[in-house]
C-alpha positions in Angstrom: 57.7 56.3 -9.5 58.2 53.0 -7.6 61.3 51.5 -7.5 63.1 53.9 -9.1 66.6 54.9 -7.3 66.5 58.7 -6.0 69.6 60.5 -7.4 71.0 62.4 -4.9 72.3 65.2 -7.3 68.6 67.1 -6.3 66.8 67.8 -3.0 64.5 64.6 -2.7 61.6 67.1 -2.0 61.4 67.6 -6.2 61.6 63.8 -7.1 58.2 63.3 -7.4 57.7 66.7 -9.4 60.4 65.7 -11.7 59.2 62.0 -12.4 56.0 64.2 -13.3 57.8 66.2 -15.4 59.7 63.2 -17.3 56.8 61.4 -17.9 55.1 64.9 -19.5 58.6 65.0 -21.7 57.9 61.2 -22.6 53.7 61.9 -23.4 55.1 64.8 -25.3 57.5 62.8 -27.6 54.7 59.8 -28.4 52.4 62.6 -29.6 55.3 64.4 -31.7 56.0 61.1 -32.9 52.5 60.2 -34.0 52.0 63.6 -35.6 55.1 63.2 -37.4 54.2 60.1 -39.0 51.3 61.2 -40.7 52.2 63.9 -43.6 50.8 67.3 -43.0 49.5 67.5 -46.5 47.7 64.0 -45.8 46.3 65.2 -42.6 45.3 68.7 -43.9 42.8 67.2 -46.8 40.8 65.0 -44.3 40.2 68.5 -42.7 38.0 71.1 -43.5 39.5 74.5 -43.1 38.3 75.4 -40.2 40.0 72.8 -38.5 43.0 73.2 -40.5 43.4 76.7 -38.5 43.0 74.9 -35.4 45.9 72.8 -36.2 47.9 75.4 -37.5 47.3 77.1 -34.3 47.7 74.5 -32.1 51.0 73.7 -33.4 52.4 77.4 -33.2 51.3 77.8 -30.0 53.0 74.2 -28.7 56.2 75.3 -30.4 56.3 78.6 -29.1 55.5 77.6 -25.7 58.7 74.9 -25.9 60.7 77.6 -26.8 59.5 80.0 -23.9 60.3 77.1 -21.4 63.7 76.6 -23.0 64.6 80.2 -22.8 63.9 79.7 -19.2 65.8 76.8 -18.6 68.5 79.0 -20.4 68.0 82.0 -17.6 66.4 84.3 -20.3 63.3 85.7 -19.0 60.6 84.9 -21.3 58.5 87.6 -20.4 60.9 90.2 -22.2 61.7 88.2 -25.2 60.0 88.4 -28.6 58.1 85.0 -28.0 55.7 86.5 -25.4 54.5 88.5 -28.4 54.2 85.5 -30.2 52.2 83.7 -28.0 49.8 86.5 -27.4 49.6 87.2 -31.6 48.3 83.0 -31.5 45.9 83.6 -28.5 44.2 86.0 -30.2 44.1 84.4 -33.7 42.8 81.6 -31.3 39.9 83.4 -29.9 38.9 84.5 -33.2 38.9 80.5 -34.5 36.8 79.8 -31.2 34.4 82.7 -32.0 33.6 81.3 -35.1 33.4 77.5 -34.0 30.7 79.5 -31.1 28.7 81.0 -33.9 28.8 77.8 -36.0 27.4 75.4 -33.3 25.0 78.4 -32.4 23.5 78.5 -36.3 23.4 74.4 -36.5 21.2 74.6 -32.6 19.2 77.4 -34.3 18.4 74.9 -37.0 17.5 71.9 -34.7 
């Protein structure tokens, strides 16, 4: 980022990586933002269920990952806490979702 002053608190070598990784924090809060000013109900009925799921899932998933990067930033290893279960519970739940979006737009070809 141009302009900006380096701090000299951190190596200079991990500016540009943590510019990165402020601006990722800031694209992160506009998109909470944005989904937070919709209701879920309101967003749920333009939805049909299927992508219902996928917003339910996409949401678990996001929030579970924050929390596996905070328990890093707090020296917890992820990797032995609950939340890697979690996360692999949502994966597969995920696949499932993506399985059936696969045989959907395979039935709808079929047709064409």
């Amino acid at each position: 980022m141009a302009g900006e002053e380096i701090n000299e608190d951190y190596p200079v070598e991990i500016h540009e990586y943590l510019s990165a990784f402020e601006n990722s924090i800031g694209a992160v809060d506009e998109m909470l933002k944005t989904m937070m000013s919709v209701s879920r109900n309101e967003l749920l009925q333009k939805l049909d269920p299927l992508e219902q799921a996928k917003v339910d899932l996409v949401s678990a998933y996001t929030l579970n990952s924050m929390f596996w990067v905070y328990l890093a930033t707090q020296g917890v290893n992820p990797k032995e806490h609950p939340v890697k279960q979690e996360l692999e519970r949502i994966r597969v739940y995920m696949n499932r979702v993506k399985e059936i979006t696969d045989k959907k737009k395979a039935g709808k070809q079929d047709k064409v």
